[in-house]
BALOBA-1460 file (C-alpha; in Angstrom, 3 decimals):
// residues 304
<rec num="1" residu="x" x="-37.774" y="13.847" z="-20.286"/>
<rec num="2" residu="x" x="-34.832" y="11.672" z="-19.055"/>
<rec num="3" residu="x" x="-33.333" y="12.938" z="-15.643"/>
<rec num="4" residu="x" x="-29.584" y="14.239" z="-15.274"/>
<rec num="5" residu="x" x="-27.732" y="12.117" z="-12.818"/>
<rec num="6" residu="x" x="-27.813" y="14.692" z="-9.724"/>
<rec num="7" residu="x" x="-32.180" y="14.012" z="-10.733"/>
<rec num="8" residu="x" x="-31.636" y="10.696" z="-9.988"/>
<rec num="9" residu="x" x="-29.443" y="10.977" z="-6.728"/>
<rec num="10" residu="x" x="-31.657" y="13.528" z="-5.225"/>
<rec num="11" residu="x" x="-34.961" y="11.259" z="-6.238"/>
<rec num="12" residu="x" x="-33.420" y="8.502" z="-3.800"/>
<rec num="13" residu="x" x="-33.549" y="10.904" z="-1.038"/>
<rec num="14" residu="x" x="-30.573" y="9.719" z="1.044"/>
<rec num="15" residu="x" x="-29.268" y="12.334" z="3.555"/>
<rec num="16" residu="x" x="-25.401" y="11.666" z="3.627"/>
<rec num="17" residu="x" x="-24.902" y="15.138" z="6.091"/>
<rec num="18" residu="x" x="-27.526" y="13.572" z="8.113"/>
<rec num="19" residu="x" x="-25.614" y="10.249" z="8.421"/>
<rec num="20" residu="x" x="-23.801" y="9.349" z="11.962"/>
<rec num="21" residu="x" x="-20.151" y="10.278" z="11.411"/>
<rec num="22" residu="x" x="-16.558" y="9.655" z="13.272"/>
<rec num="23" residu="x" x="-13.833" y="12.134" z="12.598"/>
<rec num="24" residu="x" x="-10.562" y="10.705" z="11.849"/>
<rec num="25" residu="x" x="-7.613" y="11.606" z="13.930"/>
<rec num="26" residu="x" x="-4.521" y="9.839" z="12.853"/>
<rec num="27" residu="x" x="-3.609" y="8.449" z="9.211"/>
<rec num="28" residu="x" x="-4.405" y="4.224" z="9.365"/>
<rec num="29" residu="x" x="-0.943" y="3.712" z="7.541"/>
<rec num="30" residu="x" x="1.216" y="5.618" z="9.328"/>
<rec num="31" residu="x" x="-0.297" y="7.516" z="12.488"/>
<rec num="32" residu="x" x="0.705" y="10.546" z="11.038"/>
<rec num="33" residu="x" x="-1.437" y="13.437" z="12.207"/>
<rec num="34" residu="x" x="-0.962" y="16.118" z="9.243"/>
<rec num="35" residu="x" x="-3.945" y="16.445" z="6.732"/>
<rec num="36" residu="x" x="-4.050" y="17.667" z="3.205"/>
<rec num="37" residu="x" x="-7.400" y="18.509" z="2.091"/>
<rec num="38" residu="x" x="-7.772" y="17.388" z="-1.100"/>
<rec num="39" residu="x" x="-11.132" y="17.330" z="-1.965"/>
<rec num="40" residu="x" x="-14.318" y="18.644" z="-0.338"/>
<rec num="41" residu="x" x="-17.440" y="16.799" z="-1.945"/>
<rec num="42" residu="x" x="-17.859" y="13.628" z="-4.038"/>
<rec num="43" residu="x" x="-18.987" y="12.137" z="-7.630"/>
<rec num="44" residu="x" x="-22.570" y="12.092" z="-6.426"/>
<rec num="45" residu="x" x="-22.802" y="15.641" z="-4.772"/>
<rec num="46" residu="x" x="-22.415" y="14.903" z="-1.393"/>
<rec num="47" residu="x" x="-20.485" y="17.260" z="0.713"/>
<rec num="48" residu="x" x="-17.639" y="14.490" z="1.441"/>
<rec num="49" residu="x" x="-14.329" y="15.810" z="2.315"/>
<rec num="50" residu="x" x="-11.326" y="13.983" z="1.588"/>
<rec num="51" residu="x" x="-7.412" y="14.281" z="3.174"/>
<rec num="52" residu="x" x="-4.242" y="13.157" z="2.730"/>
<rec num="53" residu="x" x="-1.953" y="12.073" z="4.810"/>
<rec num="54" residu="x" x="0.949" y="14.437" z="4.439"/>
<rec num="55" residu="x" x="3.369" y="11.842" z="5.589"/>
<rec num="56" residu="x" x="2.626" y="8.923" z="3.707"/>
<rec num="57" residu="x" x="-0.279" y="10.028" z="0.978"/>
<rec num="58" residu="x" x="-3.035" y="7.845" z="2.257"/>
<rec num="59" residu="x" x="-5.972" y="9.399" z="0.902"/>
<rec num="60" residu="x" x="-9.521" y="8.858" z="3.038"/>
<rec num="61" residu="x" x="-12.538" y="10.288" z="3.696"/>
<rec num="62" residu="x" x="-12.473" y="12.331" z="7.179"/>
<rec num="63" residu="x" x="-15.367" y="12.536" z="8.814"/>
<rec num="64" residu="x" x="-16.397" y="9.543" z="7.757"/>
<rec num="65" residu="x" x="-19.776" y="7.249" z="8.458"/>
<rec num="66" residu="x" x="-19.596" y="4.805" z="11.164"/>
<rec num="67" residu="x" x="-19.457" y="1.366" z="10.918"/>
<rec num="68" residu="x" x="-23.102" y="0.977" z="11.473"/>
<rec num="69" residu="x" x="-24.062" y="3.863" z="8.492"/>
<rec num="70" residu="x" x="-22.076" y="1.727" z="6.534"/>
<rec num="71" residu="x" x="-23.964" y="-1.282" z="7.530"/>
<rec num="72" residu="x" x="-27.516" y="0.293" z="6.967"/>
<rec num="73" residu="x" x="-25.575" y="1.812" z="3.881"/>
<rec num="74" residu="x" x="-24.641" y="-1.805" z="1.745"/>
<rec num="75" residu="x" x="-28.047" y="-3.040" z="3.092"/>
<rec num="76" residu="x" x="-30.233" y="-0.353" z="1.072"/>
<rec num="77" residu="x" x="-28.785" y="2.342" z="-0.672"/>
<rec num="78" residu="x" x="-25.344" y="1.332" z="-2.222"/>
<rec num="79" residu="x" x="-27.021" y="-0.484" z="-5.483"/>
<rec num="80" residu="x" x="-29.288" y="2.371" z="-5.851"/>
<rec num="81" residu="x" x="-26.901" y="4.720" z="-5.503"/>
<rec num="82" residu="x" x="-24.773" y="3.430" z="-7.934"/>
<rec num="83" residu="x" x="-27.303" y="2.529" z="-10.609"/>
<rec num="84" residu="x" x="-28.516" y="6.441" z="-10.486"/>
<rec num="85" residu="x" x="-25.508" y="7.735" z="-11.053"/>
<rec num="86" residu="x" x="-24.640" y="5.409" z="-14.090"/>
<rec num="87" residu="x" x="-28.411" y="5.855" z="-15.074"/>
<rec num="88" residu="x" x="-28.790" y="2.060" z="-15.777"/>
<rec num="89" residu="x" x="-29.713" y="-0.884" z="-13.217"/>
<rec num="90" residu="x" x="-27.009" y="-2.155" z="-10.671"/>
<rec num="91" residu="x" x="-27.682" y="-4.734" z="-8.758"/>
<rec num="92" residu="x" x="-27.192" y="-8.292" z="-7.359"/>
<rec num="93" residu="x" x="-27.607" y="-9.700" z="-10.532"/>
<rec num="94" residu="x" x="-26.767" y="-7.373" z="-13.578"/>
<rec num="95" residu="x" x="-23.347" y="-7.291" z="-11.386"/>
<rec num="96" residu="x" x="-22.393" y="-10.823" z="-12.241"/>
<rec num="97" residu="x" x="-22.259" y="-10.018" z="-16.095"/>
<rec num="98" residu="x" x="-19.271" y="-7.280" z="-15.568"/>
<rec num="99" residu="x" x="-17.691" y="-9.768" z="-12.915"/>
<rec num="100" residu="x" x="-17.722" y="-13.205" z="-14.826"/>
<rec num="101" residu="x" x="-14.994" y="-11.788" z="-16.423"/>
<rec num="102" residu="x" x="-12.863" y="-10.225" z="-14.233"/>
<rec num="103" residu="x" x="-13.286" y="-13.041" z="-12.242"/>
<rec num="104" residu="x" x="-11.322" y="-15.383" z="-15.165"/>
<rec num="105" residu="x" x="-8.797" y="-12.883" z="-14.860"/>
<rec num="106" residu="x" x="-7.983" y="-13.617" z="-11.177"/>
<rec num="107" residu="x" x="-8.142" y="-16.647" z="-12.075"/>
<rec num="108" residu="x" x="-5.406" y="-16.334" z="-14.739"/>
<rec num="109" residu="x" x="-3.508" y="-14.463" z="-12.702"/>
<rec num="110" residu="x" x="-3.321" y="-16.780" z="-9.717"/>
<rec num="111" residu="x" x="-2.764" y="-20.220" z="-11.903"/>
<rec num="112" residu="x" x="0.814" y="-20.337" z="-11.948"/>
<rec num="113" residu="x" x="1.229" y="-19.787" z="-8.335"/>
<rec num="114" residu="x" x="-1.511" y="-22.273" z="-7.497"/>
<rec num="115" residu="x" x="-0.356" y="-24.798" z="-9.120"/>
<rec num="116" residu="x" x="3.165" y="-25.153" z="-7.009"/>
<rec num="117" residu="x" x="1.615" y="-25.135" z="-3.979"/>
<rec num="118" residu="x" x="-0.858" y="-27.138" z="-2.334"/>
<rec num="119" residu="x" x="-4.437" y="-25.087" z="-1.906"/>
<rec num="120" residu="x" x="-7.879" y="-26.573" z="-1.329"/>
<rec num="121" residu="x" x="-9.333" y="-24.084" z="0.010"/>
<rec num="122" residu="x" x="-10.692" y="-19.996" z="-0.639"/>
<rec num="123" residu="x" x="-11.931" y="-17.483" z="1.815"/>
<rec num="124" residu="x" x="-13.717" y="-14.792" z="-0.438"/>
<rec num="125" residu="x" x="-13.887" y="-10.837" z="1.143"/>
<rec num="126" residu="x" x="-16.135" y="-8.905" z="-0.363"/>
<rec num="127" residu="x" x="-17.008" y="-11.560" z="-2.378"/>
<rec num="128" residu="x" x="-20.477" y="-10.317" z="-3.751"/>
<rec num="129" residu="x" x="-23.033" y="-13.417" z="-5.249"/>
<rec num="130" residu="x" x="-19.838" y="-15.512" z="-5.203"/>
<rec num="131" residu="x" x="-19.184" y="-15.279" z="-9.512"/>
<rec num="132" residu="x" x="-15.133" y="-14.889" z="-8.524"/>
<rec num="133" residu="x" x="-15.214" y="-17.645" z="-5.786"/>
<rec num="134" residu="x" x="-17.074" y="-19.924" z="-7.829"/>
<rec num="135" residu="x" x="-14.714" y="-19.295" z="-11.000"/>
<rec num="136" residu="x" x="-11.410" y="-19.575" z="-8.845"/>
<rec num="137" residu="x" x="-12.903" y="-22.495" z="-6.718"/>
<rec num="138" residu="x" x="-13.535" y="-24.514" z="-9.887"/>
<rec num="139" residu="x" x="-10.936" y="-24.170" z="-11.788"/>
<rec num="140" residu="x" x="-8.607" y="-25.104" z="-8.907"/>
<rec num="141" residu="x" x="-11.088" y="-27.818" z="-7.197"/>
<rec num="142" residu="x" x="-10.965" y="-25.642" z="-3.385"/>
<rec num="143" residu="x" x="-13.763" y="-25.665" z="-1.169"/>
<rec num="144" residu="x" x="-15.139" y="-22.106" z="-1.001"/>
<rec num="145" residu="x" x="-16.326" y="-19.421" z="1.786"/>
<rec num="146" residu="x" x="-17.581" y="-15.694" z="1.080"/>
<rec num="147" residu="x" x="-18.222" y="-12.795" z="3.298"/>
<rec num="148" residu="x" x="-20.076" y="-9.863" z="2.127"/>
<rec num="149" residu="x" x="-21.854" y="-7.118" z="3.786"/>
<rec num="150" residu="x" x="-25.022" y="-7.313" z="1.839"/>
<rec num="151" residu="x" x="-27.749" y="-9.879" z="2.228"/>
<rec num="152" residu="x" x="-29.026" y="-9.969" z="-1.698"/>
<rec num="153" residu="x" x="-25.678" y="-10.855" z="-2.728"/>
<rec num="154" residu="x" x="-25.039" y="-12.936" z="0.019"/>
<rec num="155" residu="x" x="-27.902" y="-15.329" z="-0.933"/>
<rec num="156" residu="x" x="-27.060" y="-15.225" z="-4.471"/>
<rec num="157" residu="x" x="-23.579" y="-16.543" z="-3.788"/>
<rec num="158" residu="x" x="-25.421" y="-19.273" z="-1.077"/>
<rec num="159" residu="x" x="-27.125" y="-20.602" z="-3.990"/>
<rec num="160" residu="x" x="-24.115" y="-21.082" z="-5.767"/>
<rec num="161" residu="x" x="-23.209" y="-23.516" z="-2.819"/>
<rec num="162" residu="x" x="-20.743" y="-21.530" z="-1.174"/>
<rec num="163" residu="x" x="-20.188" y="-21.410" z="2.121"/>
<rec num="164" residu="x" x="-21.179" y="-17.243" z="2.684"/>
<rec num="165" residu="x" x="-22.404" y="-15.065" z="5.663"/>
<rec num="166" residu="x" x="-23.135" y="-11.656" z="5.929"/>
<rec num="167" residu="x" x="-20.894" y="-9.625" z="6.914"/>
<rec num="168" residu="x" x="-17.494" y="-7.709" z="7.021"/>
<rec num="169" residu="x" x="-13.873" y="-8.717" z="7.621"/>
<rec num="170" residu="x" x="-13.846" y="-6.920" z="10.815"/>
<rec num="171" residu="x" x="-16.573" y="-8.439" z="12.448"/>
<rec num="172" residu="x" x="-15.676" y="-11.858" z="10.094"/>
<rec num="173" residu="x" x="-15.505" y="-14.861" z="13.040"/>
<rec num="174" residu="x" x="-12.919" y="-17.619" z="11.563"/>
<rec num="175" residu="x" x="-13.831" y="-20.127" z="13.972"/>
<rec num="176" residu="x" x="-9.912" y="-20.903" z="13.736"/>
<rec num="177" residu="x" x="-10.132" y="-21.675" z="10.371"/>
<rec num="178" residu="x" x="-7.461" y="-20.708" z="8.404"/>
<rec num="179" residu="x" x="-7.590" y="-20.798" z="4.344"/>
<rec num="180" residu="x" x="-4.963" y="-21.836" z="1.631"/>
<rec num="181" residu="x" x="-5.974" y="-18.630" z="-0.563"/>
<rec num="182" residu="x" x="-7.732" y="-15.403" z="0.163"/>
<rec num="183" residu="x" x="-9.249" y="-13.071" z="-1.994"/>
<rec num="184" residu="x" x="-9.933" y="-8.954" z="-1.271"/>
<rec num="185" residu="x" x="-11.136" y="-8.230" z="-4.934"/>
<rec num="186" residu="x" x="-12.399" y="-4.430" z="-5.748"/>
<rec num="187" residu="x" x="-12.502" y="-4.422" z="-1.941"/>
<rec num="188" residu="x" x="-10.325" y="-2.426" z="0.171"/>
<rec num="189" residu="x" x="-11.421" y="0.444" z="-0.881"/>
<rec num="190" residu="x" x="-14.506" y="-0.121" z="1.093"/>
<rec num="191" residu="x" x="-12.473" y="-0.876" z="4.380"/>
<rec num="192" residu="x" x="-12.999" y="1.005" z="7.275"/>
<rec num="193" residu="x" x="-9.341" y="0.169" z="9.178"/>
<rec num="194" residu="x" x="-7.161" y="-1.257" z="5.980"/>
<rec num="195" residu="x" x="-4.312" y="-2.208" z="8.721"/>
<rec num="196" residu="x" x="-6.514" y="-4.032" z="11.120"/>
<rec num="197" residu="x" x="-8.722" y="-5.959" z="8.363"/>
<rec num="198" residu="x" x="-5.303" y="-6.652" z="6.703"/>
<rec num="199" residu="x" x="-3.437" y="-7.995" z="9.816"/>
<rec num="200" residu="x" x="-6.309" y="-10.880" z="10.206"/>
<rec num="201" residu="x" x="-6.999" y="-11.784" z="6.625"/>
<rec num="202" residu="x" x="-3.283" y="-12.599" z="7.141"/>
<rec num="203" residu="x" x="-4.656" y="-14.661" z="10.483"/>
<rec num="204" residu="x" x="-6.800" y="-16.409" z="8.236"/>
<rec num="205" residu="x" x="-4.237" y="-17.260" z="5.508"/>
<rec num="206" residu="x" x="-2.102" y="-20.773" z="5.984"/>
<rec num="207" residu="x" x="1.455" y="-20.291" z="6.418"/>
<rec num="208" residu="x" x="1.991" y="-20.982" z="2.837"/>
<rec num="209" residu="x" x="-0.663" y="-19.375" z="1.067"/>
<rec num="210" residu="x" x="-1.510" y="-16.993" z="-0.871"/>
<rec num="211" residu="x" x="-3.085" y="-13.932" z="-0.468"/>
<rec num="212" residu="x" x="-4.523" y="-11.658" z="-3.820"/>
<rec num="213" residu="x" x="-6.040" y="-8.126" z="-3.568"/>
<rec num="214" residu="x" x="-6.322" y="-5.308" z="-6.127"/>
<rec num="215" residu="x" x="-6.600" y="-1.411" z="-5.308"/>
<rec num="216" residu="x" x="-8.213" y="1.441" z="-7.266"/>
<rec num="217" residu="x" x="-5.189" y="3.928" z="-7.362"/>
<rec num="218" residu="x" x="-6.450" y="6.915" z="-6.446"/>
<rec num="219" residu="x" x="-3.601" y="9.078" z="-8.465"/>
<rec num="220" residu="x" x="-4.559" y="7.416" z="-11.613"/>
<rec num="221" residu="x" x="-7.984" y="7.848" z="-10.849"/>
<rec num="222" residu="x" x="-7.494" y="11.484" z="-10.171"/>
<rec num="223" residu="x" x="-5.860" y="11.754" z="-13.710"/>
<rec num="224" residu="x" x="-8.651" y="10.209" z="-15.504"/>
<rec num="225" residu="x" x="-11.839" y="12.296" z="-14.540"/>
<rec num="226" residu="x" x="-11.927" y="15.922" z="-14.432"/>
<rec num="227" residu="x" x="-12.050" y="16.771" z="-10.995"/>
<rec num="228" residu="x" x="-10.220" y="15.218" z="-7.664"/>
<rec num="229" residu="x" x="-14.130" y="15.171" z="-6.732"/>
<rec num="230" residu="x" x="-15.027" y="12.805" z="-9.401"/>
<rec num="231" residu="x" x="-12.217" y="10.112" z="-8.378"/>
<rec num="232" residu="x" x="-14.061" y="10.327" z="-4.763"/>
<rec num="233" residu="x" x="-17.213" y="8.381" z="-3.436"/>
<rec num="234" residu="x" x="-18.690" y="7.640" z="-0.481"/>
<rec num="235" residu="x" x="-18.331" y="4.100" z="-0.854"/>
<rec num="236" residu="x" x="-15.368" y="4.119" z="-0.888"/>
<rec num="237" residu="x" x="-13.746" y="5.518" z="2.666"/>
<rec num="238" residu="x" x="-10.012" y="4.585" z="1.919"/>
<rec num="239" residu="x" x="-8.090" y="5.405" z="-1.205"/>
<rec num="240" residu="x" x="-4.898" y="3.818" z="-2.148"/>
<rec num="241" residu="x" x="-1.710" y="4.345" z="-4.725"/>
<rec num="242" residu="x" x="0.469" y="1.775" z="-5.569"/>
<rec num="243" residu="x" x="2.774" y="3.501" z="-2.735"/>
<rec num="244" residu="x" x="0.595" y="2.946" z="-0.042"/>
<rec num="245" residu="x" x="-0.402" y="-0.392" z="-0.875"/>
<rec num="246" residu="x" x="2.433" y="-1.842" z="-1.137"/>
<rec num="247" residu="x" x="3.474" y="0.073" z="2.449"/>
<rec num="248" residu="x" x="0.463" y="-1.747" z="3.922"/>
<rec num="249" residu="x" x="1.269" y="-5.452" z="2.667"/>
<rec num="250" residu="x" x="5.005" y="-4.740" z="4.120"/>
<rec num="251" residu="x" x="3.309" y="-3.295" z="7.234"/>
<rec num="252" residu="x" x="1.240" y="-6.282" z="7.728"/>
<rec num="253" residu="x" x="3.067" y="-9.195" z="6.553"/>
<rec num="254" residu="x" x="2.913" y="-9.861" z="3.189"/>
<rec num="255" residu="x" x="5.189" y="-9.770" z="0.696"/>
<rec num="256" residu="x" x="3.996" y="-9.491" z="-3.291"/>
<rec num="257" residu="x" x="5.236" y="-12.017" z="-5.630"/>
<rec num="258" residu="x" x="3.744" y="-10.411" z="-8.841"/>
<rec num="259" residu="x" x="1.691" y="-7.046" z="-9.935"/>
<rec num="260" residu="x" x="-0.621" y="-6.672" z="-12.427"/>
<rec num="261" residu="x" x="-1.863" y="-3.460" z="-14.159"/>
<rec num="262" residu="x" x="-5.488" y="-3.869" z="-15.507"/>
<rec num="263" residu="x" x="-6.460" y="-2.447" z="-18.984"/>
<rec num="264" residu="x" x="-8.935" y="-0.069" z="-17.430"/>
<rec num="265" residu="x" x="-5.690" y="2.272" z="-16.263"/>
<rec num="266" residu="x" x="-6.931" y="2.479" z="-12.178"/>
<rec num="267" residu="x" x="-7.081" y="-1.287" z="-10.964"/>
<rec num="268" residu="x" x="-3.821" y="-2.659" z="-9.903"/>
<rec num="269" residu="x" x="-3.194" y="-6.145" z="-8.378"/>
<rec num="270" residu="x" x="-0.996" y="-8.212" z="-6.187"/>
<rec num="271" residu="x" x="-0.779" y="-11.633" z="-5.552"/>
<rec num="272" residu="x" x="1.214" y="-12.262" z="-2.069"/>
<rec num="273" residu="x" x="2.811" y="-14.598" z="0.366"/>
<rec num="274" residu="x" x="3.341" y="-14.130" z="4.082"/>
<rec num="275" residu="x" x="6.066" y="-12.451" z="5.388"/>
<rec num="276" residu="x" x="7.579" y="-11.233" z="8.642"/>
<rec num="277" residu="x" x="6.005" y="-7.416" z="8.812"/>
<rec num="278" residu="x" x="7.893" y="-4.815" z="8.330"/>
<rec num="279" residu="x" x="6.985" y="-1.961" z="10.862"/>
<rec num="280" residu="x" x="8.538" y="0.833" z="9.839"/>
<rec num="281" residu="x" x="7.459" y="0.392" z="5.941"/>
<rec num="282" residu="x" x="6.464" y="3.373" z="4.209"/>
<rec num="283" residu="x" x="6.057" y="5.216" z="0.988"/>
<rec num="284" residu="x" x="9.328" y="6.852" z="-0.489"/>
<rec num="285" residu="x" x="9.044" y="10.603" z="0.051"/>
<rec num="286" residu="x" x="9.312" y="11.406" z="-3.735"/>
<rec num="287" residu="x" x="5.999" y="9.566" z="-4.155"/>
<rec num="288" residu="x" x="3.743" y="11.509" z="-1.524"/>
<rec num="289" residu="x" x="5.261" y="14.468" z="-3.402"/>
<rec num="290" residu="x" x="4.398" y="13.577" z="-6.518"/>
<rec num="291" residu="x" x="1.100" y="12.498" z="-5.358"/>
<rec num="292" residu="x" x="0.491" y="15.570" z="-4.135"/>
<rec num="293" residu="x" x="1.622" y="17.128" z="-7.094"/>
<rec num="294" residu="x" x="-0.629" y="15.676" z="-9.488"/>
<rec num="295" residu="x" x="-3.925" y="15.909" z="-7.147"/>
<rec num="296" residu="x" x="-2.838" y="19.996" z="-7.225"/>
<rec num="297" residu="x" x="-2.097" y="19.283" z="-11.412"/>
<rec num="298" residu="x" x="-5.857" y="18.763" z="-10.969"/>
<rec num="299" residu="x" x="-7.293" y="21.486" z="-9.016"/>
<rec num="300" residu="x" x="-5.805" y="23.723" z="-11.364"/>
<rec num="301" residu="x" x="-7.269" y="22.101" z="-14.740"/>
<rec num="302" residu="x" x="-8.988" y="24.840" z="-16.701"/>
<rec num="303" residu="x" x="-13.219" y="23.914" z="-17.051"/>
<rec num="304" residu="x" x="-14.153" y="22.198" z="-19.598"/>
């Protein structure tokens, strides 16, 4: 007899309410202080609120795990996780088949801006067993570095001869490096402080380089599945629109050049440039309403 996914979730045996936790007081984009609760468990059944920022519509998960649950989190249960509630195997390498390509796409995507500038080398965040490094280091001839919180993947991507360490962009030590392109691909998401791991990336990038990341948005996402539930996981503490992504690369300094809507209807990407930051960036109100609107459109969805 072939177990339902919530079998195969509760055969891992993870404790999520058992997890260390941090509440969250102020909103990461805009230090706004007034919460919308807009969902109050997750796609796997864990009881995992999420708010919104009622000033801005940055959508996260509050409480939240620490940095170290997280840690412990990538390092043993994240793969699992995932592969039980798909209910086929996930891991460090049955990912590189969906990811080869994707990882052409980024490449596609980035060509025409490569190509007028001069880049040799790639700093990778997030960057898995290295199958997108390794496809946008060859094609443009750049010497390549990863960072990635878990080890498996890690030493898959070593033995592709990349330069990769365990670990995350917070804790990521440059050693006053600075690279020519970086990469935060199906990433942010997973961030803990979007602002601060976005102000150093920018650290890390050369004056005139460039700088791609793509976002899940959350209000597509929300439209897609059949609850606001399903659209949240614990994997992913910080959810982002188009709205508040863009907010954050003003915020922090970089300006996009050109966006790109993926064919799966929730992954959008930017490829950027650095510019002075803009402060006092933020999403138009008209957005956070109609945000808001559509997460309530939701709720309110007769059952299936």
């Amino acid at each position: 007899m072939l177990l339902t996914g919530a079998e195969r979730i509760a055969a891992l045996g993870y404790d999520y309410d058992a997890q260390p936790k941090e509440s969250v007081s102020h909103c990461d984009l805009c230090g706004g202080d007034l919460f919308v609760v807009v969902a109050h468990g997750d796609r796997y059944g864990f009881r995992a609120e999420a708010h919104g920022c009622a000033r801005c519509g940055l959508v996260f998960l509050n409480p939240r795990m620490t940095a170290d649950a997280y840690a412990d989190f990538y390092r043993e249960t994240y793969r699992p996780l995932v592969s039980a509630h798909h209910g086929h195997l996930i891991d460090a390498e049955t990912v590189e088949l969906e990811q080869a390509p994707y990882a052409e796409n980024v490449a596609d995507f980035l060509a025409s801006f490569v190509i007028d500038r001069e880049v040799s080398s790639i700093l990778d965040v997030g960057g898995s067993t290295g199958v997108v490094t390794e496809a946008v280091a060859r094609r443009f001839g750049l010497r390549a570095a990863l960072v990635d919180p878990a080890p498996a993947e890690v030493e898959r991507a070593r033995r592709r001869g990349i330069d990769a360490v365990v670990g995350t962009i917070e804790g990521f030590d440059g050693a006053g490096r600075v690279f020519d392109l970086v990469l935060l691909c199906q990433t942010i998401d997973h961030l803990l402080d979007v602002h601060a791991s976005l102000a150093k990336l920018r650290s890390l990038l050369a004056a005139d380089g460039l700088f791609f990341v793509d976002i899940v948005d959350f209000q597509a996402a929300c439209l897609q599945q059949p609850t606001v539930e399903d659209a949240v996981k614990i994997d992913h503490p910080c959810y982002l629109t188009e709205s508040t992504a863009e907010a954050y690369l003003a915020r922090t300094g970089f300006r996009w050049l050109r966006k790109d809507y993926a064919g799966d209807g929730l992954h959008v990407g930017y490829v950027c440039e650095r510019c002075d930051p803009d402060p006092a960036a933020l999403p138009a109100t008209a957005s956070v309403d109609r945000l808001f609107h559509e997460i309530r459109r939701v709720h309110n969805r007769p059952s299936p």
